[in-house]
N, C-alpha and C positions, 0 to 999 in steps of 0.2 A: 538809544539814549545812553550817555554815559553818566558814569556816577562814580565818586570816591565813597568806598567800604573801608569802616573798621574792621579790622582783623580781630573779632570775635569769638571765632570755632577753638576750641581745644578746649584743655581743663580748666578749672579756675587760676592755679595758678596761674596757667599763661598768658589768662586773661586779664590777671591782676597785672601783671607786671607790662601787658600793653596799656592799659589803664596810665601806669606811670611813667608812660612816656609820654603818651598823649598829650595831659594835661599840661604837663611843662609847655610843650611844643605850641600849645592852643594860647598859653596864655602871654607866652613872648610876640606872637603876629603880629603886626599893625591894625589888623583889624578888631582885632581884641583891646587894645590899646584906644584907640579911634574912636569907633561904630559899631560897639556891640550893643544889643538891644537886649539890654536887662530884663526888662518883664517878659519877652518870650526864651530864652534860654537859662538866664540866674547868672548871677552876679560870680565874680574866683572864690569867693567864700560857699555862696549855694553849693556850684561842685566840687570845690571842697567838699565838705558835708556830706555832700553824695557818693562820693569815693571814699570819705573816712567808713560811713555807714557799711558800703559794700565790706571792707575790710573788715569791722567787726564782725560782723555776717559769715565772714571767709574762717575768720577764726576760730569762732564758735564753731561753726560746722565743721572744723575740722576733729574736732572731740566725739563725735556722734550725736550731737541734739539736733534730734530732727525738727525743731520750732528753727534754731537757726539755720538748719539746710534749706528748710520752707523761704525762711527770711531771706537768704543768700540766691535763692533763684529769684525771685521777686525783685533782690534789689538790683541784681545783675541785667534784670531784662527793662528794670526802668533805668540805670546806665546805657547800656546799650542802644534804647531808642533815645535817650539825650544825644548823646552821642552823634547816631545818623541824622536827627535835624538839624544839628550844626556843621555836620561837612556838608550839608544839603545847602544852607545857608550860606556856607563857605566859599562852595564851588558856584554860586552865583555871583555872592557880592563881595568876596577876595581878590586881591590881584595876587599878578602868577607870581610871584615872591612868595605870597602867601600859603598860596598851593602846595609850591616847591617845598617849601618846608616842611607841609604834612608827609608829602609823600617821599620824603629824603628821613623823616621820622622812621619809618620800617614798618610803621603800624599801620596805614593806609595805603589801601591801593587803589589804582583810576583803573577803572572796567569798564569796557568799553563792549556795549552788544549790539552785535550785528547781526541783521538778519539772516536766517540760514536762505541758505537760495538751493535749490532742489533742481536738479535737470532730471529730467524724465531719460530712461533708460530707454535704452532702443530694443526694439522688439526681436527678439530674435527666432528665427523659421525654420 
């Protein structure tokens, strides 16, 4: 099955800063524009909101308070799963204009998994 991934792994910062590109990139589509369906994903304000939050999150934690470190993984892993239902969403009901774009962004990538295939060794006497 293939599938487009956020590029997620690393520290916060680097997170943060794929964060801000994303967004831009998601809310220029056509499909954003068009046929987005609000009540299961939220509105450019919602994530809005949800990326402002992560950042205050990001801030705070950066001083030592571990209520906002707490806060900051929390808000990062409910970004994060936003995130993948929308390119899950995406790469169903996007056309490839649409696509191109995520993955011309830097911050997505299409992976593609194949099954391993195994040959059995030969026996050797």
């Amino acid at each position: 099955m293939d599938e487009y991934i956020f590029k997620s792994t690393g520290p916060d910062a680097t997170y943060m800063a794929n964060v801000n590109i994303f967004f831009p990139v998601l809310f220029n589509l056509d499909i954003f524009k068009s046929a987005w369906p609000e009540h299961k994903f939220g509105s450019q304000s919602v994530l809005l909101n949800e990326m402002d939050w992560y950042r205050q999150m990001f801030e705070g934690g950066r001083t030592g308070n571990r209520l906002h470190i707490a806060a900051r993984k929390s808000a990062r892993e409910n970004l994060s799963g936003r995130i993948q239902k929308i390119l899950r969403y995406a790469s169903v009901m996007a056309d490839e204009n649409d696509l191109n774009a995520l993955l011309n962004s830097g911050v997505v990538i299409y992976k593609t998994r194949k099954k391993a295939r195994r040959t059995a060794k030969p026996v050797q006497s």
